[in-house]
N, C-alpha and C positions, 0 to 999 in steps of 0.2 A: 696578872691581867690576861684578860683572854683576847686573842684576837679577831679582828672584825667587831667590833664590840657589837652587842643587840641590843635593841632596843626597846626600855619599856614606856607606854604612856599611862601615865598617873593623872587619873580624872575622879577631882574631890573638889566640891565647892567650898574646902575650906581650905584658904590658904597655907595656916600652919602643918595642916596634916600633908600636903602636897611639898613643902618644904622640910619633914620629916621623912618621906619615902624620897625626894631627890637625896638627900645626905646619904639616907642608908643605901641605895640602890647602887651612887655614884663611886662612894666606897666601896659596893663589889664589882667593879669595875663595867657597870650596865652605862648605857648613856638613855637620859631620863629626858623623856618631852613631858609639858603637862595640859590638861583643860579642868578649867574649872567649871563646866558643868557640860550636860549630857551632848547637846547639839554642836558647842564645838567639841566636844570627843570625837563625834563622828566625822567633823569636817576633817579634823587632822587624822583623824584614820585611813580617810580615805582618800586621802592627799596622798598621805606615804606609809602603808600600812608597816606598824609596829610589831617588833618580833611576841607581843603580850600588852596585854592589858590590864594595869590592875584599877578595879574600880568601886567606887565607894557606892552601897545600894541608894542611899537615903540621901536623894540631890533636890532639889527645886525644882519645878515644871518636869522635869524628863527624870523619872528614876533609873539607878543602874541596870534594872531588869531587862528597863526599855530598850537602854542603848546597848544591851547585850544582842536581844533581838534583832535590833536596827541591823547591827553588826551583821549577824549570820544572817540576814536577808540579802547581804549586798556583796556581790560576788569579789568585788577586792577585799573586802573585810572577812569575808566569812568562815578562814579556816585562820585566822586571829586567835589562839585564846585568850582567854579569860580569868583572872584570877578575881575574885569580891572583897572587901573588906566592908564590916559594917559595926557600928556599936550595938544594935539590938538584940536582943538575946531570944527574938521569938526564937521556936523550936524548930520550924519547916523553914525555916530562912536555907538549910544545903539543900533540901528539893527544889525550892522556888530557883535554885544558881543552878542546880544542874537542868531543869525544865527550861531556861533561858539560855542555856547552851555552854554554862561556865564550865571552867575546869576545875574549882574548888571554890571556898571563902572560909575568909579568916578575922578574927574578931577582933576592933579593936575596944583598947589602945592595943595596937599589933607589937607583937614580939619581934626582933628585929630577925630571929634565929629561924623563928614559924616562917618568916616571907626569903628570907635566904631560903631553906629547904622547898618551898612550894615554887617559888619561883626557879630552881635550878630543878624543880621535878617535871616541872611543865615544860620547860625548855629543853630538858633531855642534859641536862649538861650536869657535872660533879659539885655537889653541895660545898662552897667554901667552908 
């Protein structure tokens, strides 16, 4: 267990998948907020900005891109990263995450090992 724990917010309009990344997150010793879609992402962002973001692209009304942008527009949010997760397979979906200011994306159904490693790479910290 690391101390100070950081914290990630988990923004996915689908409840199971936002209770698949609390399970795995909590087990590595992250403490996990969540929103289930783009506008409250950004409210609890900017409430109390989260050490990471991992966010799903493909939401209702606001996609991840959007509230990535939101994010880096808004100077309590904006040096926040990023990590995406998304099921589609188009091809430019890593340019479209990095053009929106992310710091990676990962496909799901995610690996549990792929968001361990991404998330301890973005965070700077040693891969459990």
């Amino acid at each position: 267990m690391r101390e100070g724990r950081r914290t990630i917010l988990v923004v996915d309009d689908q409840q199971d998948e936002r209770t698949i990344q609390r399970a795995m997150l909590t087990h590595l010793g992250y403490e996990v907020r969540e929103a289930q879609d783009g506008e409250s992402a950004l409210a609890a962002a900017r409430d109390s900005p989260p050490d990471l973001v991992l966010l799903d692209v493909a939401m209702p009304r606001m996609d991840g891109f959007s509230v990535c942008r939101a994010l880096r527009a808004d100077e309590r949010t904006s040096r926040v990263p990023v990590l995406f997760f998304t099921a589609s397979v188009v091809g430019d979906l890593a340019e479209m995450a990095t053009a929106a200011g992310g710091q990676g994306i990962l496909a799901k159904p995610v690996d549990p090992r792929a968001v361990a490693r991404e998330v301890s790479r973005i965070l700077g910290e040693e891969a459990p």
